[in-house]
C-alpha positions as CSV (number, residue, x, y, z in Angstrom):
1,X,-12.3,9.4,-15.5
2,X,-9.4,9.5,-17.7
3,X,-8.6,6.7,-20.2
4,X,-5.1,6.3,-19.1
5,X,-6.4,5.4,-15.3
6,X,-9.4,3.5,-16.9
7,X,-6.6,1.8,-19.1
8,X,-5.2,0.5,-15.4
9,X,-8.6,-0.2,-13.8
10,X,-9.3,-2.6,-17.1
11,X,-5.8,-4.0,-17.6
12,X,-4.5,-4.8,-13.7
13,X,-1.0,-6.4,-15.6
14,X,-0.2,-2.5,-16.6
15,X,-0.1,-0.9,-13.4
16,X,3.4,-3.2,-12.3
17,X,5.5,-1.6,-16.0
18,X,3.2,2.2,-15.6
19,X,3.5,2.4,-12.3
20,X,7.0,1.6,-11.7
21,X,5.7,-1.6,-8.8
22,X,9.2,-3.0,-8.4
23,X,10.6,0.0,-7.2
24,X,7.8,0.0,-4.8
25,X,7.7,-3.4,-3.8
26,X,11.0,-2.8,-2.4
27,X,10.2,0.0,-0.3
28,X,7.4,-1.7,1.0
29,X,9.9,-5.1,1.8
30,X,12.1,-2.4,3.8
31,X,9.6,-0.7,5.6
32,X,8.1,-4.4,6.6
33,X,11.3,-6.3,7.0
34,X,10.1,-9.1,9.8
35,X,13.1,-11.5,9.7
36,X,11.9,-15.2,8.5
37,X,8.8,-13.4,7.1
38,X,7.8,-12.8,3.2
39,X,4.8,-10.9,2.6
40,X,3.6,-10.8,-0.6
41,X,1.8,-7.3,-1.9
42,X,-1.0,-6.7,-4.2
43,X,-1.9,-3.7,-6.1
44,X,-4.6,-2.3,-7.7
45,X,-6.2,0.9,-9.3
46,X,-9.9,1.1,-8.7
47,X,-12.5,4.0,-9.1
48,X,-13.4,5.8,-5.9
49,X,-16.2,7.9,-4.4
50,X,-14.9,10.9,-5.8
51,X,-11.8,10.2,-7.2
52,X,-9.3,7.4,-8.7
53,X,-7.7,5.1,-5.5
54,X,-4.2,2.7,-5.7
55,X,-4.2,0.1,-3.4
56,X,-1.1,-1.6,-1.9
57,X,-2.5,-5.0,-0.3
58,X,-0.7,-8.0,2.0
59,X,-2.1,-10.8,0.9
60,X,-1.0,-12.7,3.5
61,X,-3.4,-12.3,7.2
62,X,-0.5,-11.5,9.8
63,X,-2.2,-12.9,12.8
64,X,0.4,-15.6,13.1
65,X,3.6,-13.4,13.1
66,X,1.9,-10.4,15.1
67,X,4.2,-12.4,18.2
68,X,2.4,-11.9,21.7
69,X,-0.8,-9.7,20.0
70,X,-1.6,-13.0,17.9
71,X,-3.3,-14.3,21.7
72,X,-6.1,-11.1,21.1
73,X,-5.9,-10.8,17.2
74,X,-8.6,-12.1,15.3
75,X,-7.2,-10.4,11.8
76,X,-4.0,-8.7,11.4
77,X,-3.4,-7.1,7.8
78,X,-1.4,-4.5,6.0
79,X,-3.5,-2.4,3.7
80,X,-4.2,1.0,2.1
81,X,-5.4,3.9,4.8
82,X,-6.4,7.0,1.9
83,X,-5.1,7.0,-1.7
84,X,-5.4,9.0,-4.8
85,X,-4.1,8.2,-8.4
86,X,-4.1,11.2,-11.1
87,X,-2.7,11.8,-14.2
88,X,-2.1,14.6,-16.5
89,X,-0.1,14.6,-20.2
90,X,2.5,16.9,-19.0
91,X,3.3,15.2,-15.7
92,X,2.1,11.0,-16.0
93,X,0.6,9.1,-13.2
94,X,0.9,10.7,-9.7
95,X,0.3,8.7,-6.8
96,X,0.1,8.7,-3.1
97,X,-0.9,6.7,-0.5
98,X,-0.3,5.5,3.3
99,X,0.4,1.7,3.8
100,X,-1.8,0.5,7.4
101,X,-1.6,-1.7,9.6
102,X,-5.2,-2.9,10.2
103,X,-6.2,-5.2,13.1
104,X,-9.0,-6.5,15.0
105,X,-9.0,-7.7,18.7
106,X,-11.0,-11.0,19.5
107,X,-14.0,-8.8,21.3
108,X,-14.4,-7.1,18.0
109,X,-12.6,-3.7,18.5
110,X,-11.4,-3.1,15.5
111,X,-8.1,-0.2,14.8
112,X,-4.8,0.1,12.7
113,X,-1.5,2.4,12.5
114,X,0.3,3.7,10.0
115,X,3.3,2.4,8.6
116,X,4.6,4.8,5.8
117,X,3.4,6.8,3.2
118,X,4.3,6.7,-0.2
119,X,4.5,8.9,-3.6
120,X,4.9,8.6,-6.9
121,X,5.5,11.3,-9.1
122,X,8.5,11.4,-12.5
123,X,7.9,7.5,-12.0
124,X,10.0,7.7,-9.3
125,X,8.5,6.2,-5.6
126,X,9.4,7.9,-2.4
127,X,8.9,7.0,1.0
128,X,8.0,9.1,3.8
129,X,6.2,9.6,7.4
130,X,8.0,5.8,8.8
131,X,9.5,4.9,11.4
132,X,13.5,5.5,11.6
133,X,13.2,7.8,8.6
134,X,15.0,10.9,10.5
135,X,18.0,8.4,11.0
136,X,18.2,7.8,7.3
C-alpha cells in the first residue's frame, strides 16, 4: 500500500486537511438535512480486502428520529455501502464512495438504501446518484 494512504491510516487527524472533510461534511449535512436533527460524521481510511477503503460514519444511531419506522427499528445508521481511496503523484488522493442508510427491523431482518454517492478527485468533492439531484 502506498505511504501517502498508510500516512492517513496512521495519522486519522490528516485525512480532515488531505482530504478536503469540510467540504464533504457539508454535502453530507445537505443530503441529510432532518430539521431539529444534527448528525455528527466520522471518517476514516482503513486497509481493505483488496484495496484501500474511506469511510463516512453517523455516529449517532437514528432509531429515535427514523418517525413511525422507530416502532420496528432496532438500529437505524448512516454508513459507508463500497468505497475505494487511491492515490497517484500526478493526480493526489481519489475517492469514492456511497453514503447508506443501514437498518434493522426488531425480528432481525436486516437492509439499507442508498443515500448519495460521493467523489473526490482535484480535492474537490462531488455529489451524485441522490435524491432531487435532477432538480438541481
Amino acid at each position: 500500500m502506498q505511504k501517502e494512504i498508510q500516512n492517513l491510516i496512521a495519522h486519522p487527524e490528516a485525512i480532515r486537511e488531505e482530504l478536503n472533510i469540510d467540504q464533504l461534511s457539508e454535502l453530507i449535512r445537505n443530503a441529510t438535512a432532518i430539521w431539529g436533527q444534527s448528525i455528527t460524521m466520522r471518517y476514516s481510511v482503513r486497509e481493505g480486502r483488496t484495496a484501500a477503503r474511506f469511510d463516512a460514519e453517523a455516529e449517532q444511531d437514528l432509531v429515535s428520529s427514523s418517525g413511525i419506522f422507530s416502532n420496528v427499528l432496532i438500529k437505524c445508521r448512516i454508513d459507508t455501502f463500497g468505497s475505494e481511496i487511491t492515490y497517484t503523484p500526478e493526480d493526489g488522493f481519489k475517492v469514492w464512495f456511497t453514503l447508506h442508510l443501514s437498518y434493522q427491523h426488531f425480528e432481525g431482518g436486516e437492509n439499507g438504501m442508498n443515500i448519495a454517492s460521493f467523489r473526490f478527485e482535484n480535492r474537490k468533492w462531488t455529489m451524485f446518484r441522490f435524491k432531487g439531484e435532477d432538480q438541481e
